[in-house]
C-alpha positions, 0 to 999 in steps of 0.5 A, a space after each residue: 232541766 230546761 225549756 224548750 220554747 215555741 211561739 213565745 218569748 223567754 222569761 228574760 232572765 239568765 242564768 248566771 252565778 249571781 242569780 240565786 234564791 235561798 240564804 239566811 231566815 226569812 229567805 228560806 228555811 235551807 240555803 243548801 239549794 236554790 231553783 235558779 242561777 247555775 246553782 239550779 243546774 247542778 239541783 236538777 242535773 238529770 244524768 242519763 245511761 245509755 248502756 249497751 244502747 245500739 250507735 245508731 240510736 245515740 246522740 252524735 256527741 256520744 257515737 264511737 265514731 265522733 261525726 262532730 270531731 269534738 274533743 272528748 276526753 277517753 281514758 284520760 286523754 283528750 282526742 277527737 279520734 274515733 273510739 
């Protein structure tokens, strides 16, 4: 979920824990869900598997080498060592 934009401008409006659409009739039928705020996020999380992908086509973030040396947590511990 997000938005890519090129050549225009935003809409202005941020994404923050504030920002909500849905609660009690006649606002909406179901307050479980709302399609704005950081409650949207957790909605349209789209996770994605990379099994068995070759390194050389992973994102940097998710190479066993750490070309960026971002903390990750591995086995459950925090490092920024190559896996």
């Amino acid at each position: 979920a997000g938005r890519v934009l090129f050549n225009g401008f935003p809409t202005g409006v941020e994404v923050s824990d504030a920002m909500v659409h849905g609660g009690p009739f006649p606002a909406t039928s179901d307050a479980r869900g709302t399609s704005v705020g950081t409650g949207a996020i957790e909605r349209f999380l789209r996770p994605v598997c990379f099994q068995n992908t070759p390194q050389v086509l992973l994102p940097d973030v998710l190479k066993d080498s750490n070309p960026l040396q971002i903390t990750r947590l591995v086995n459950g511990q925090l490092t920024q060592a190559q896996i």
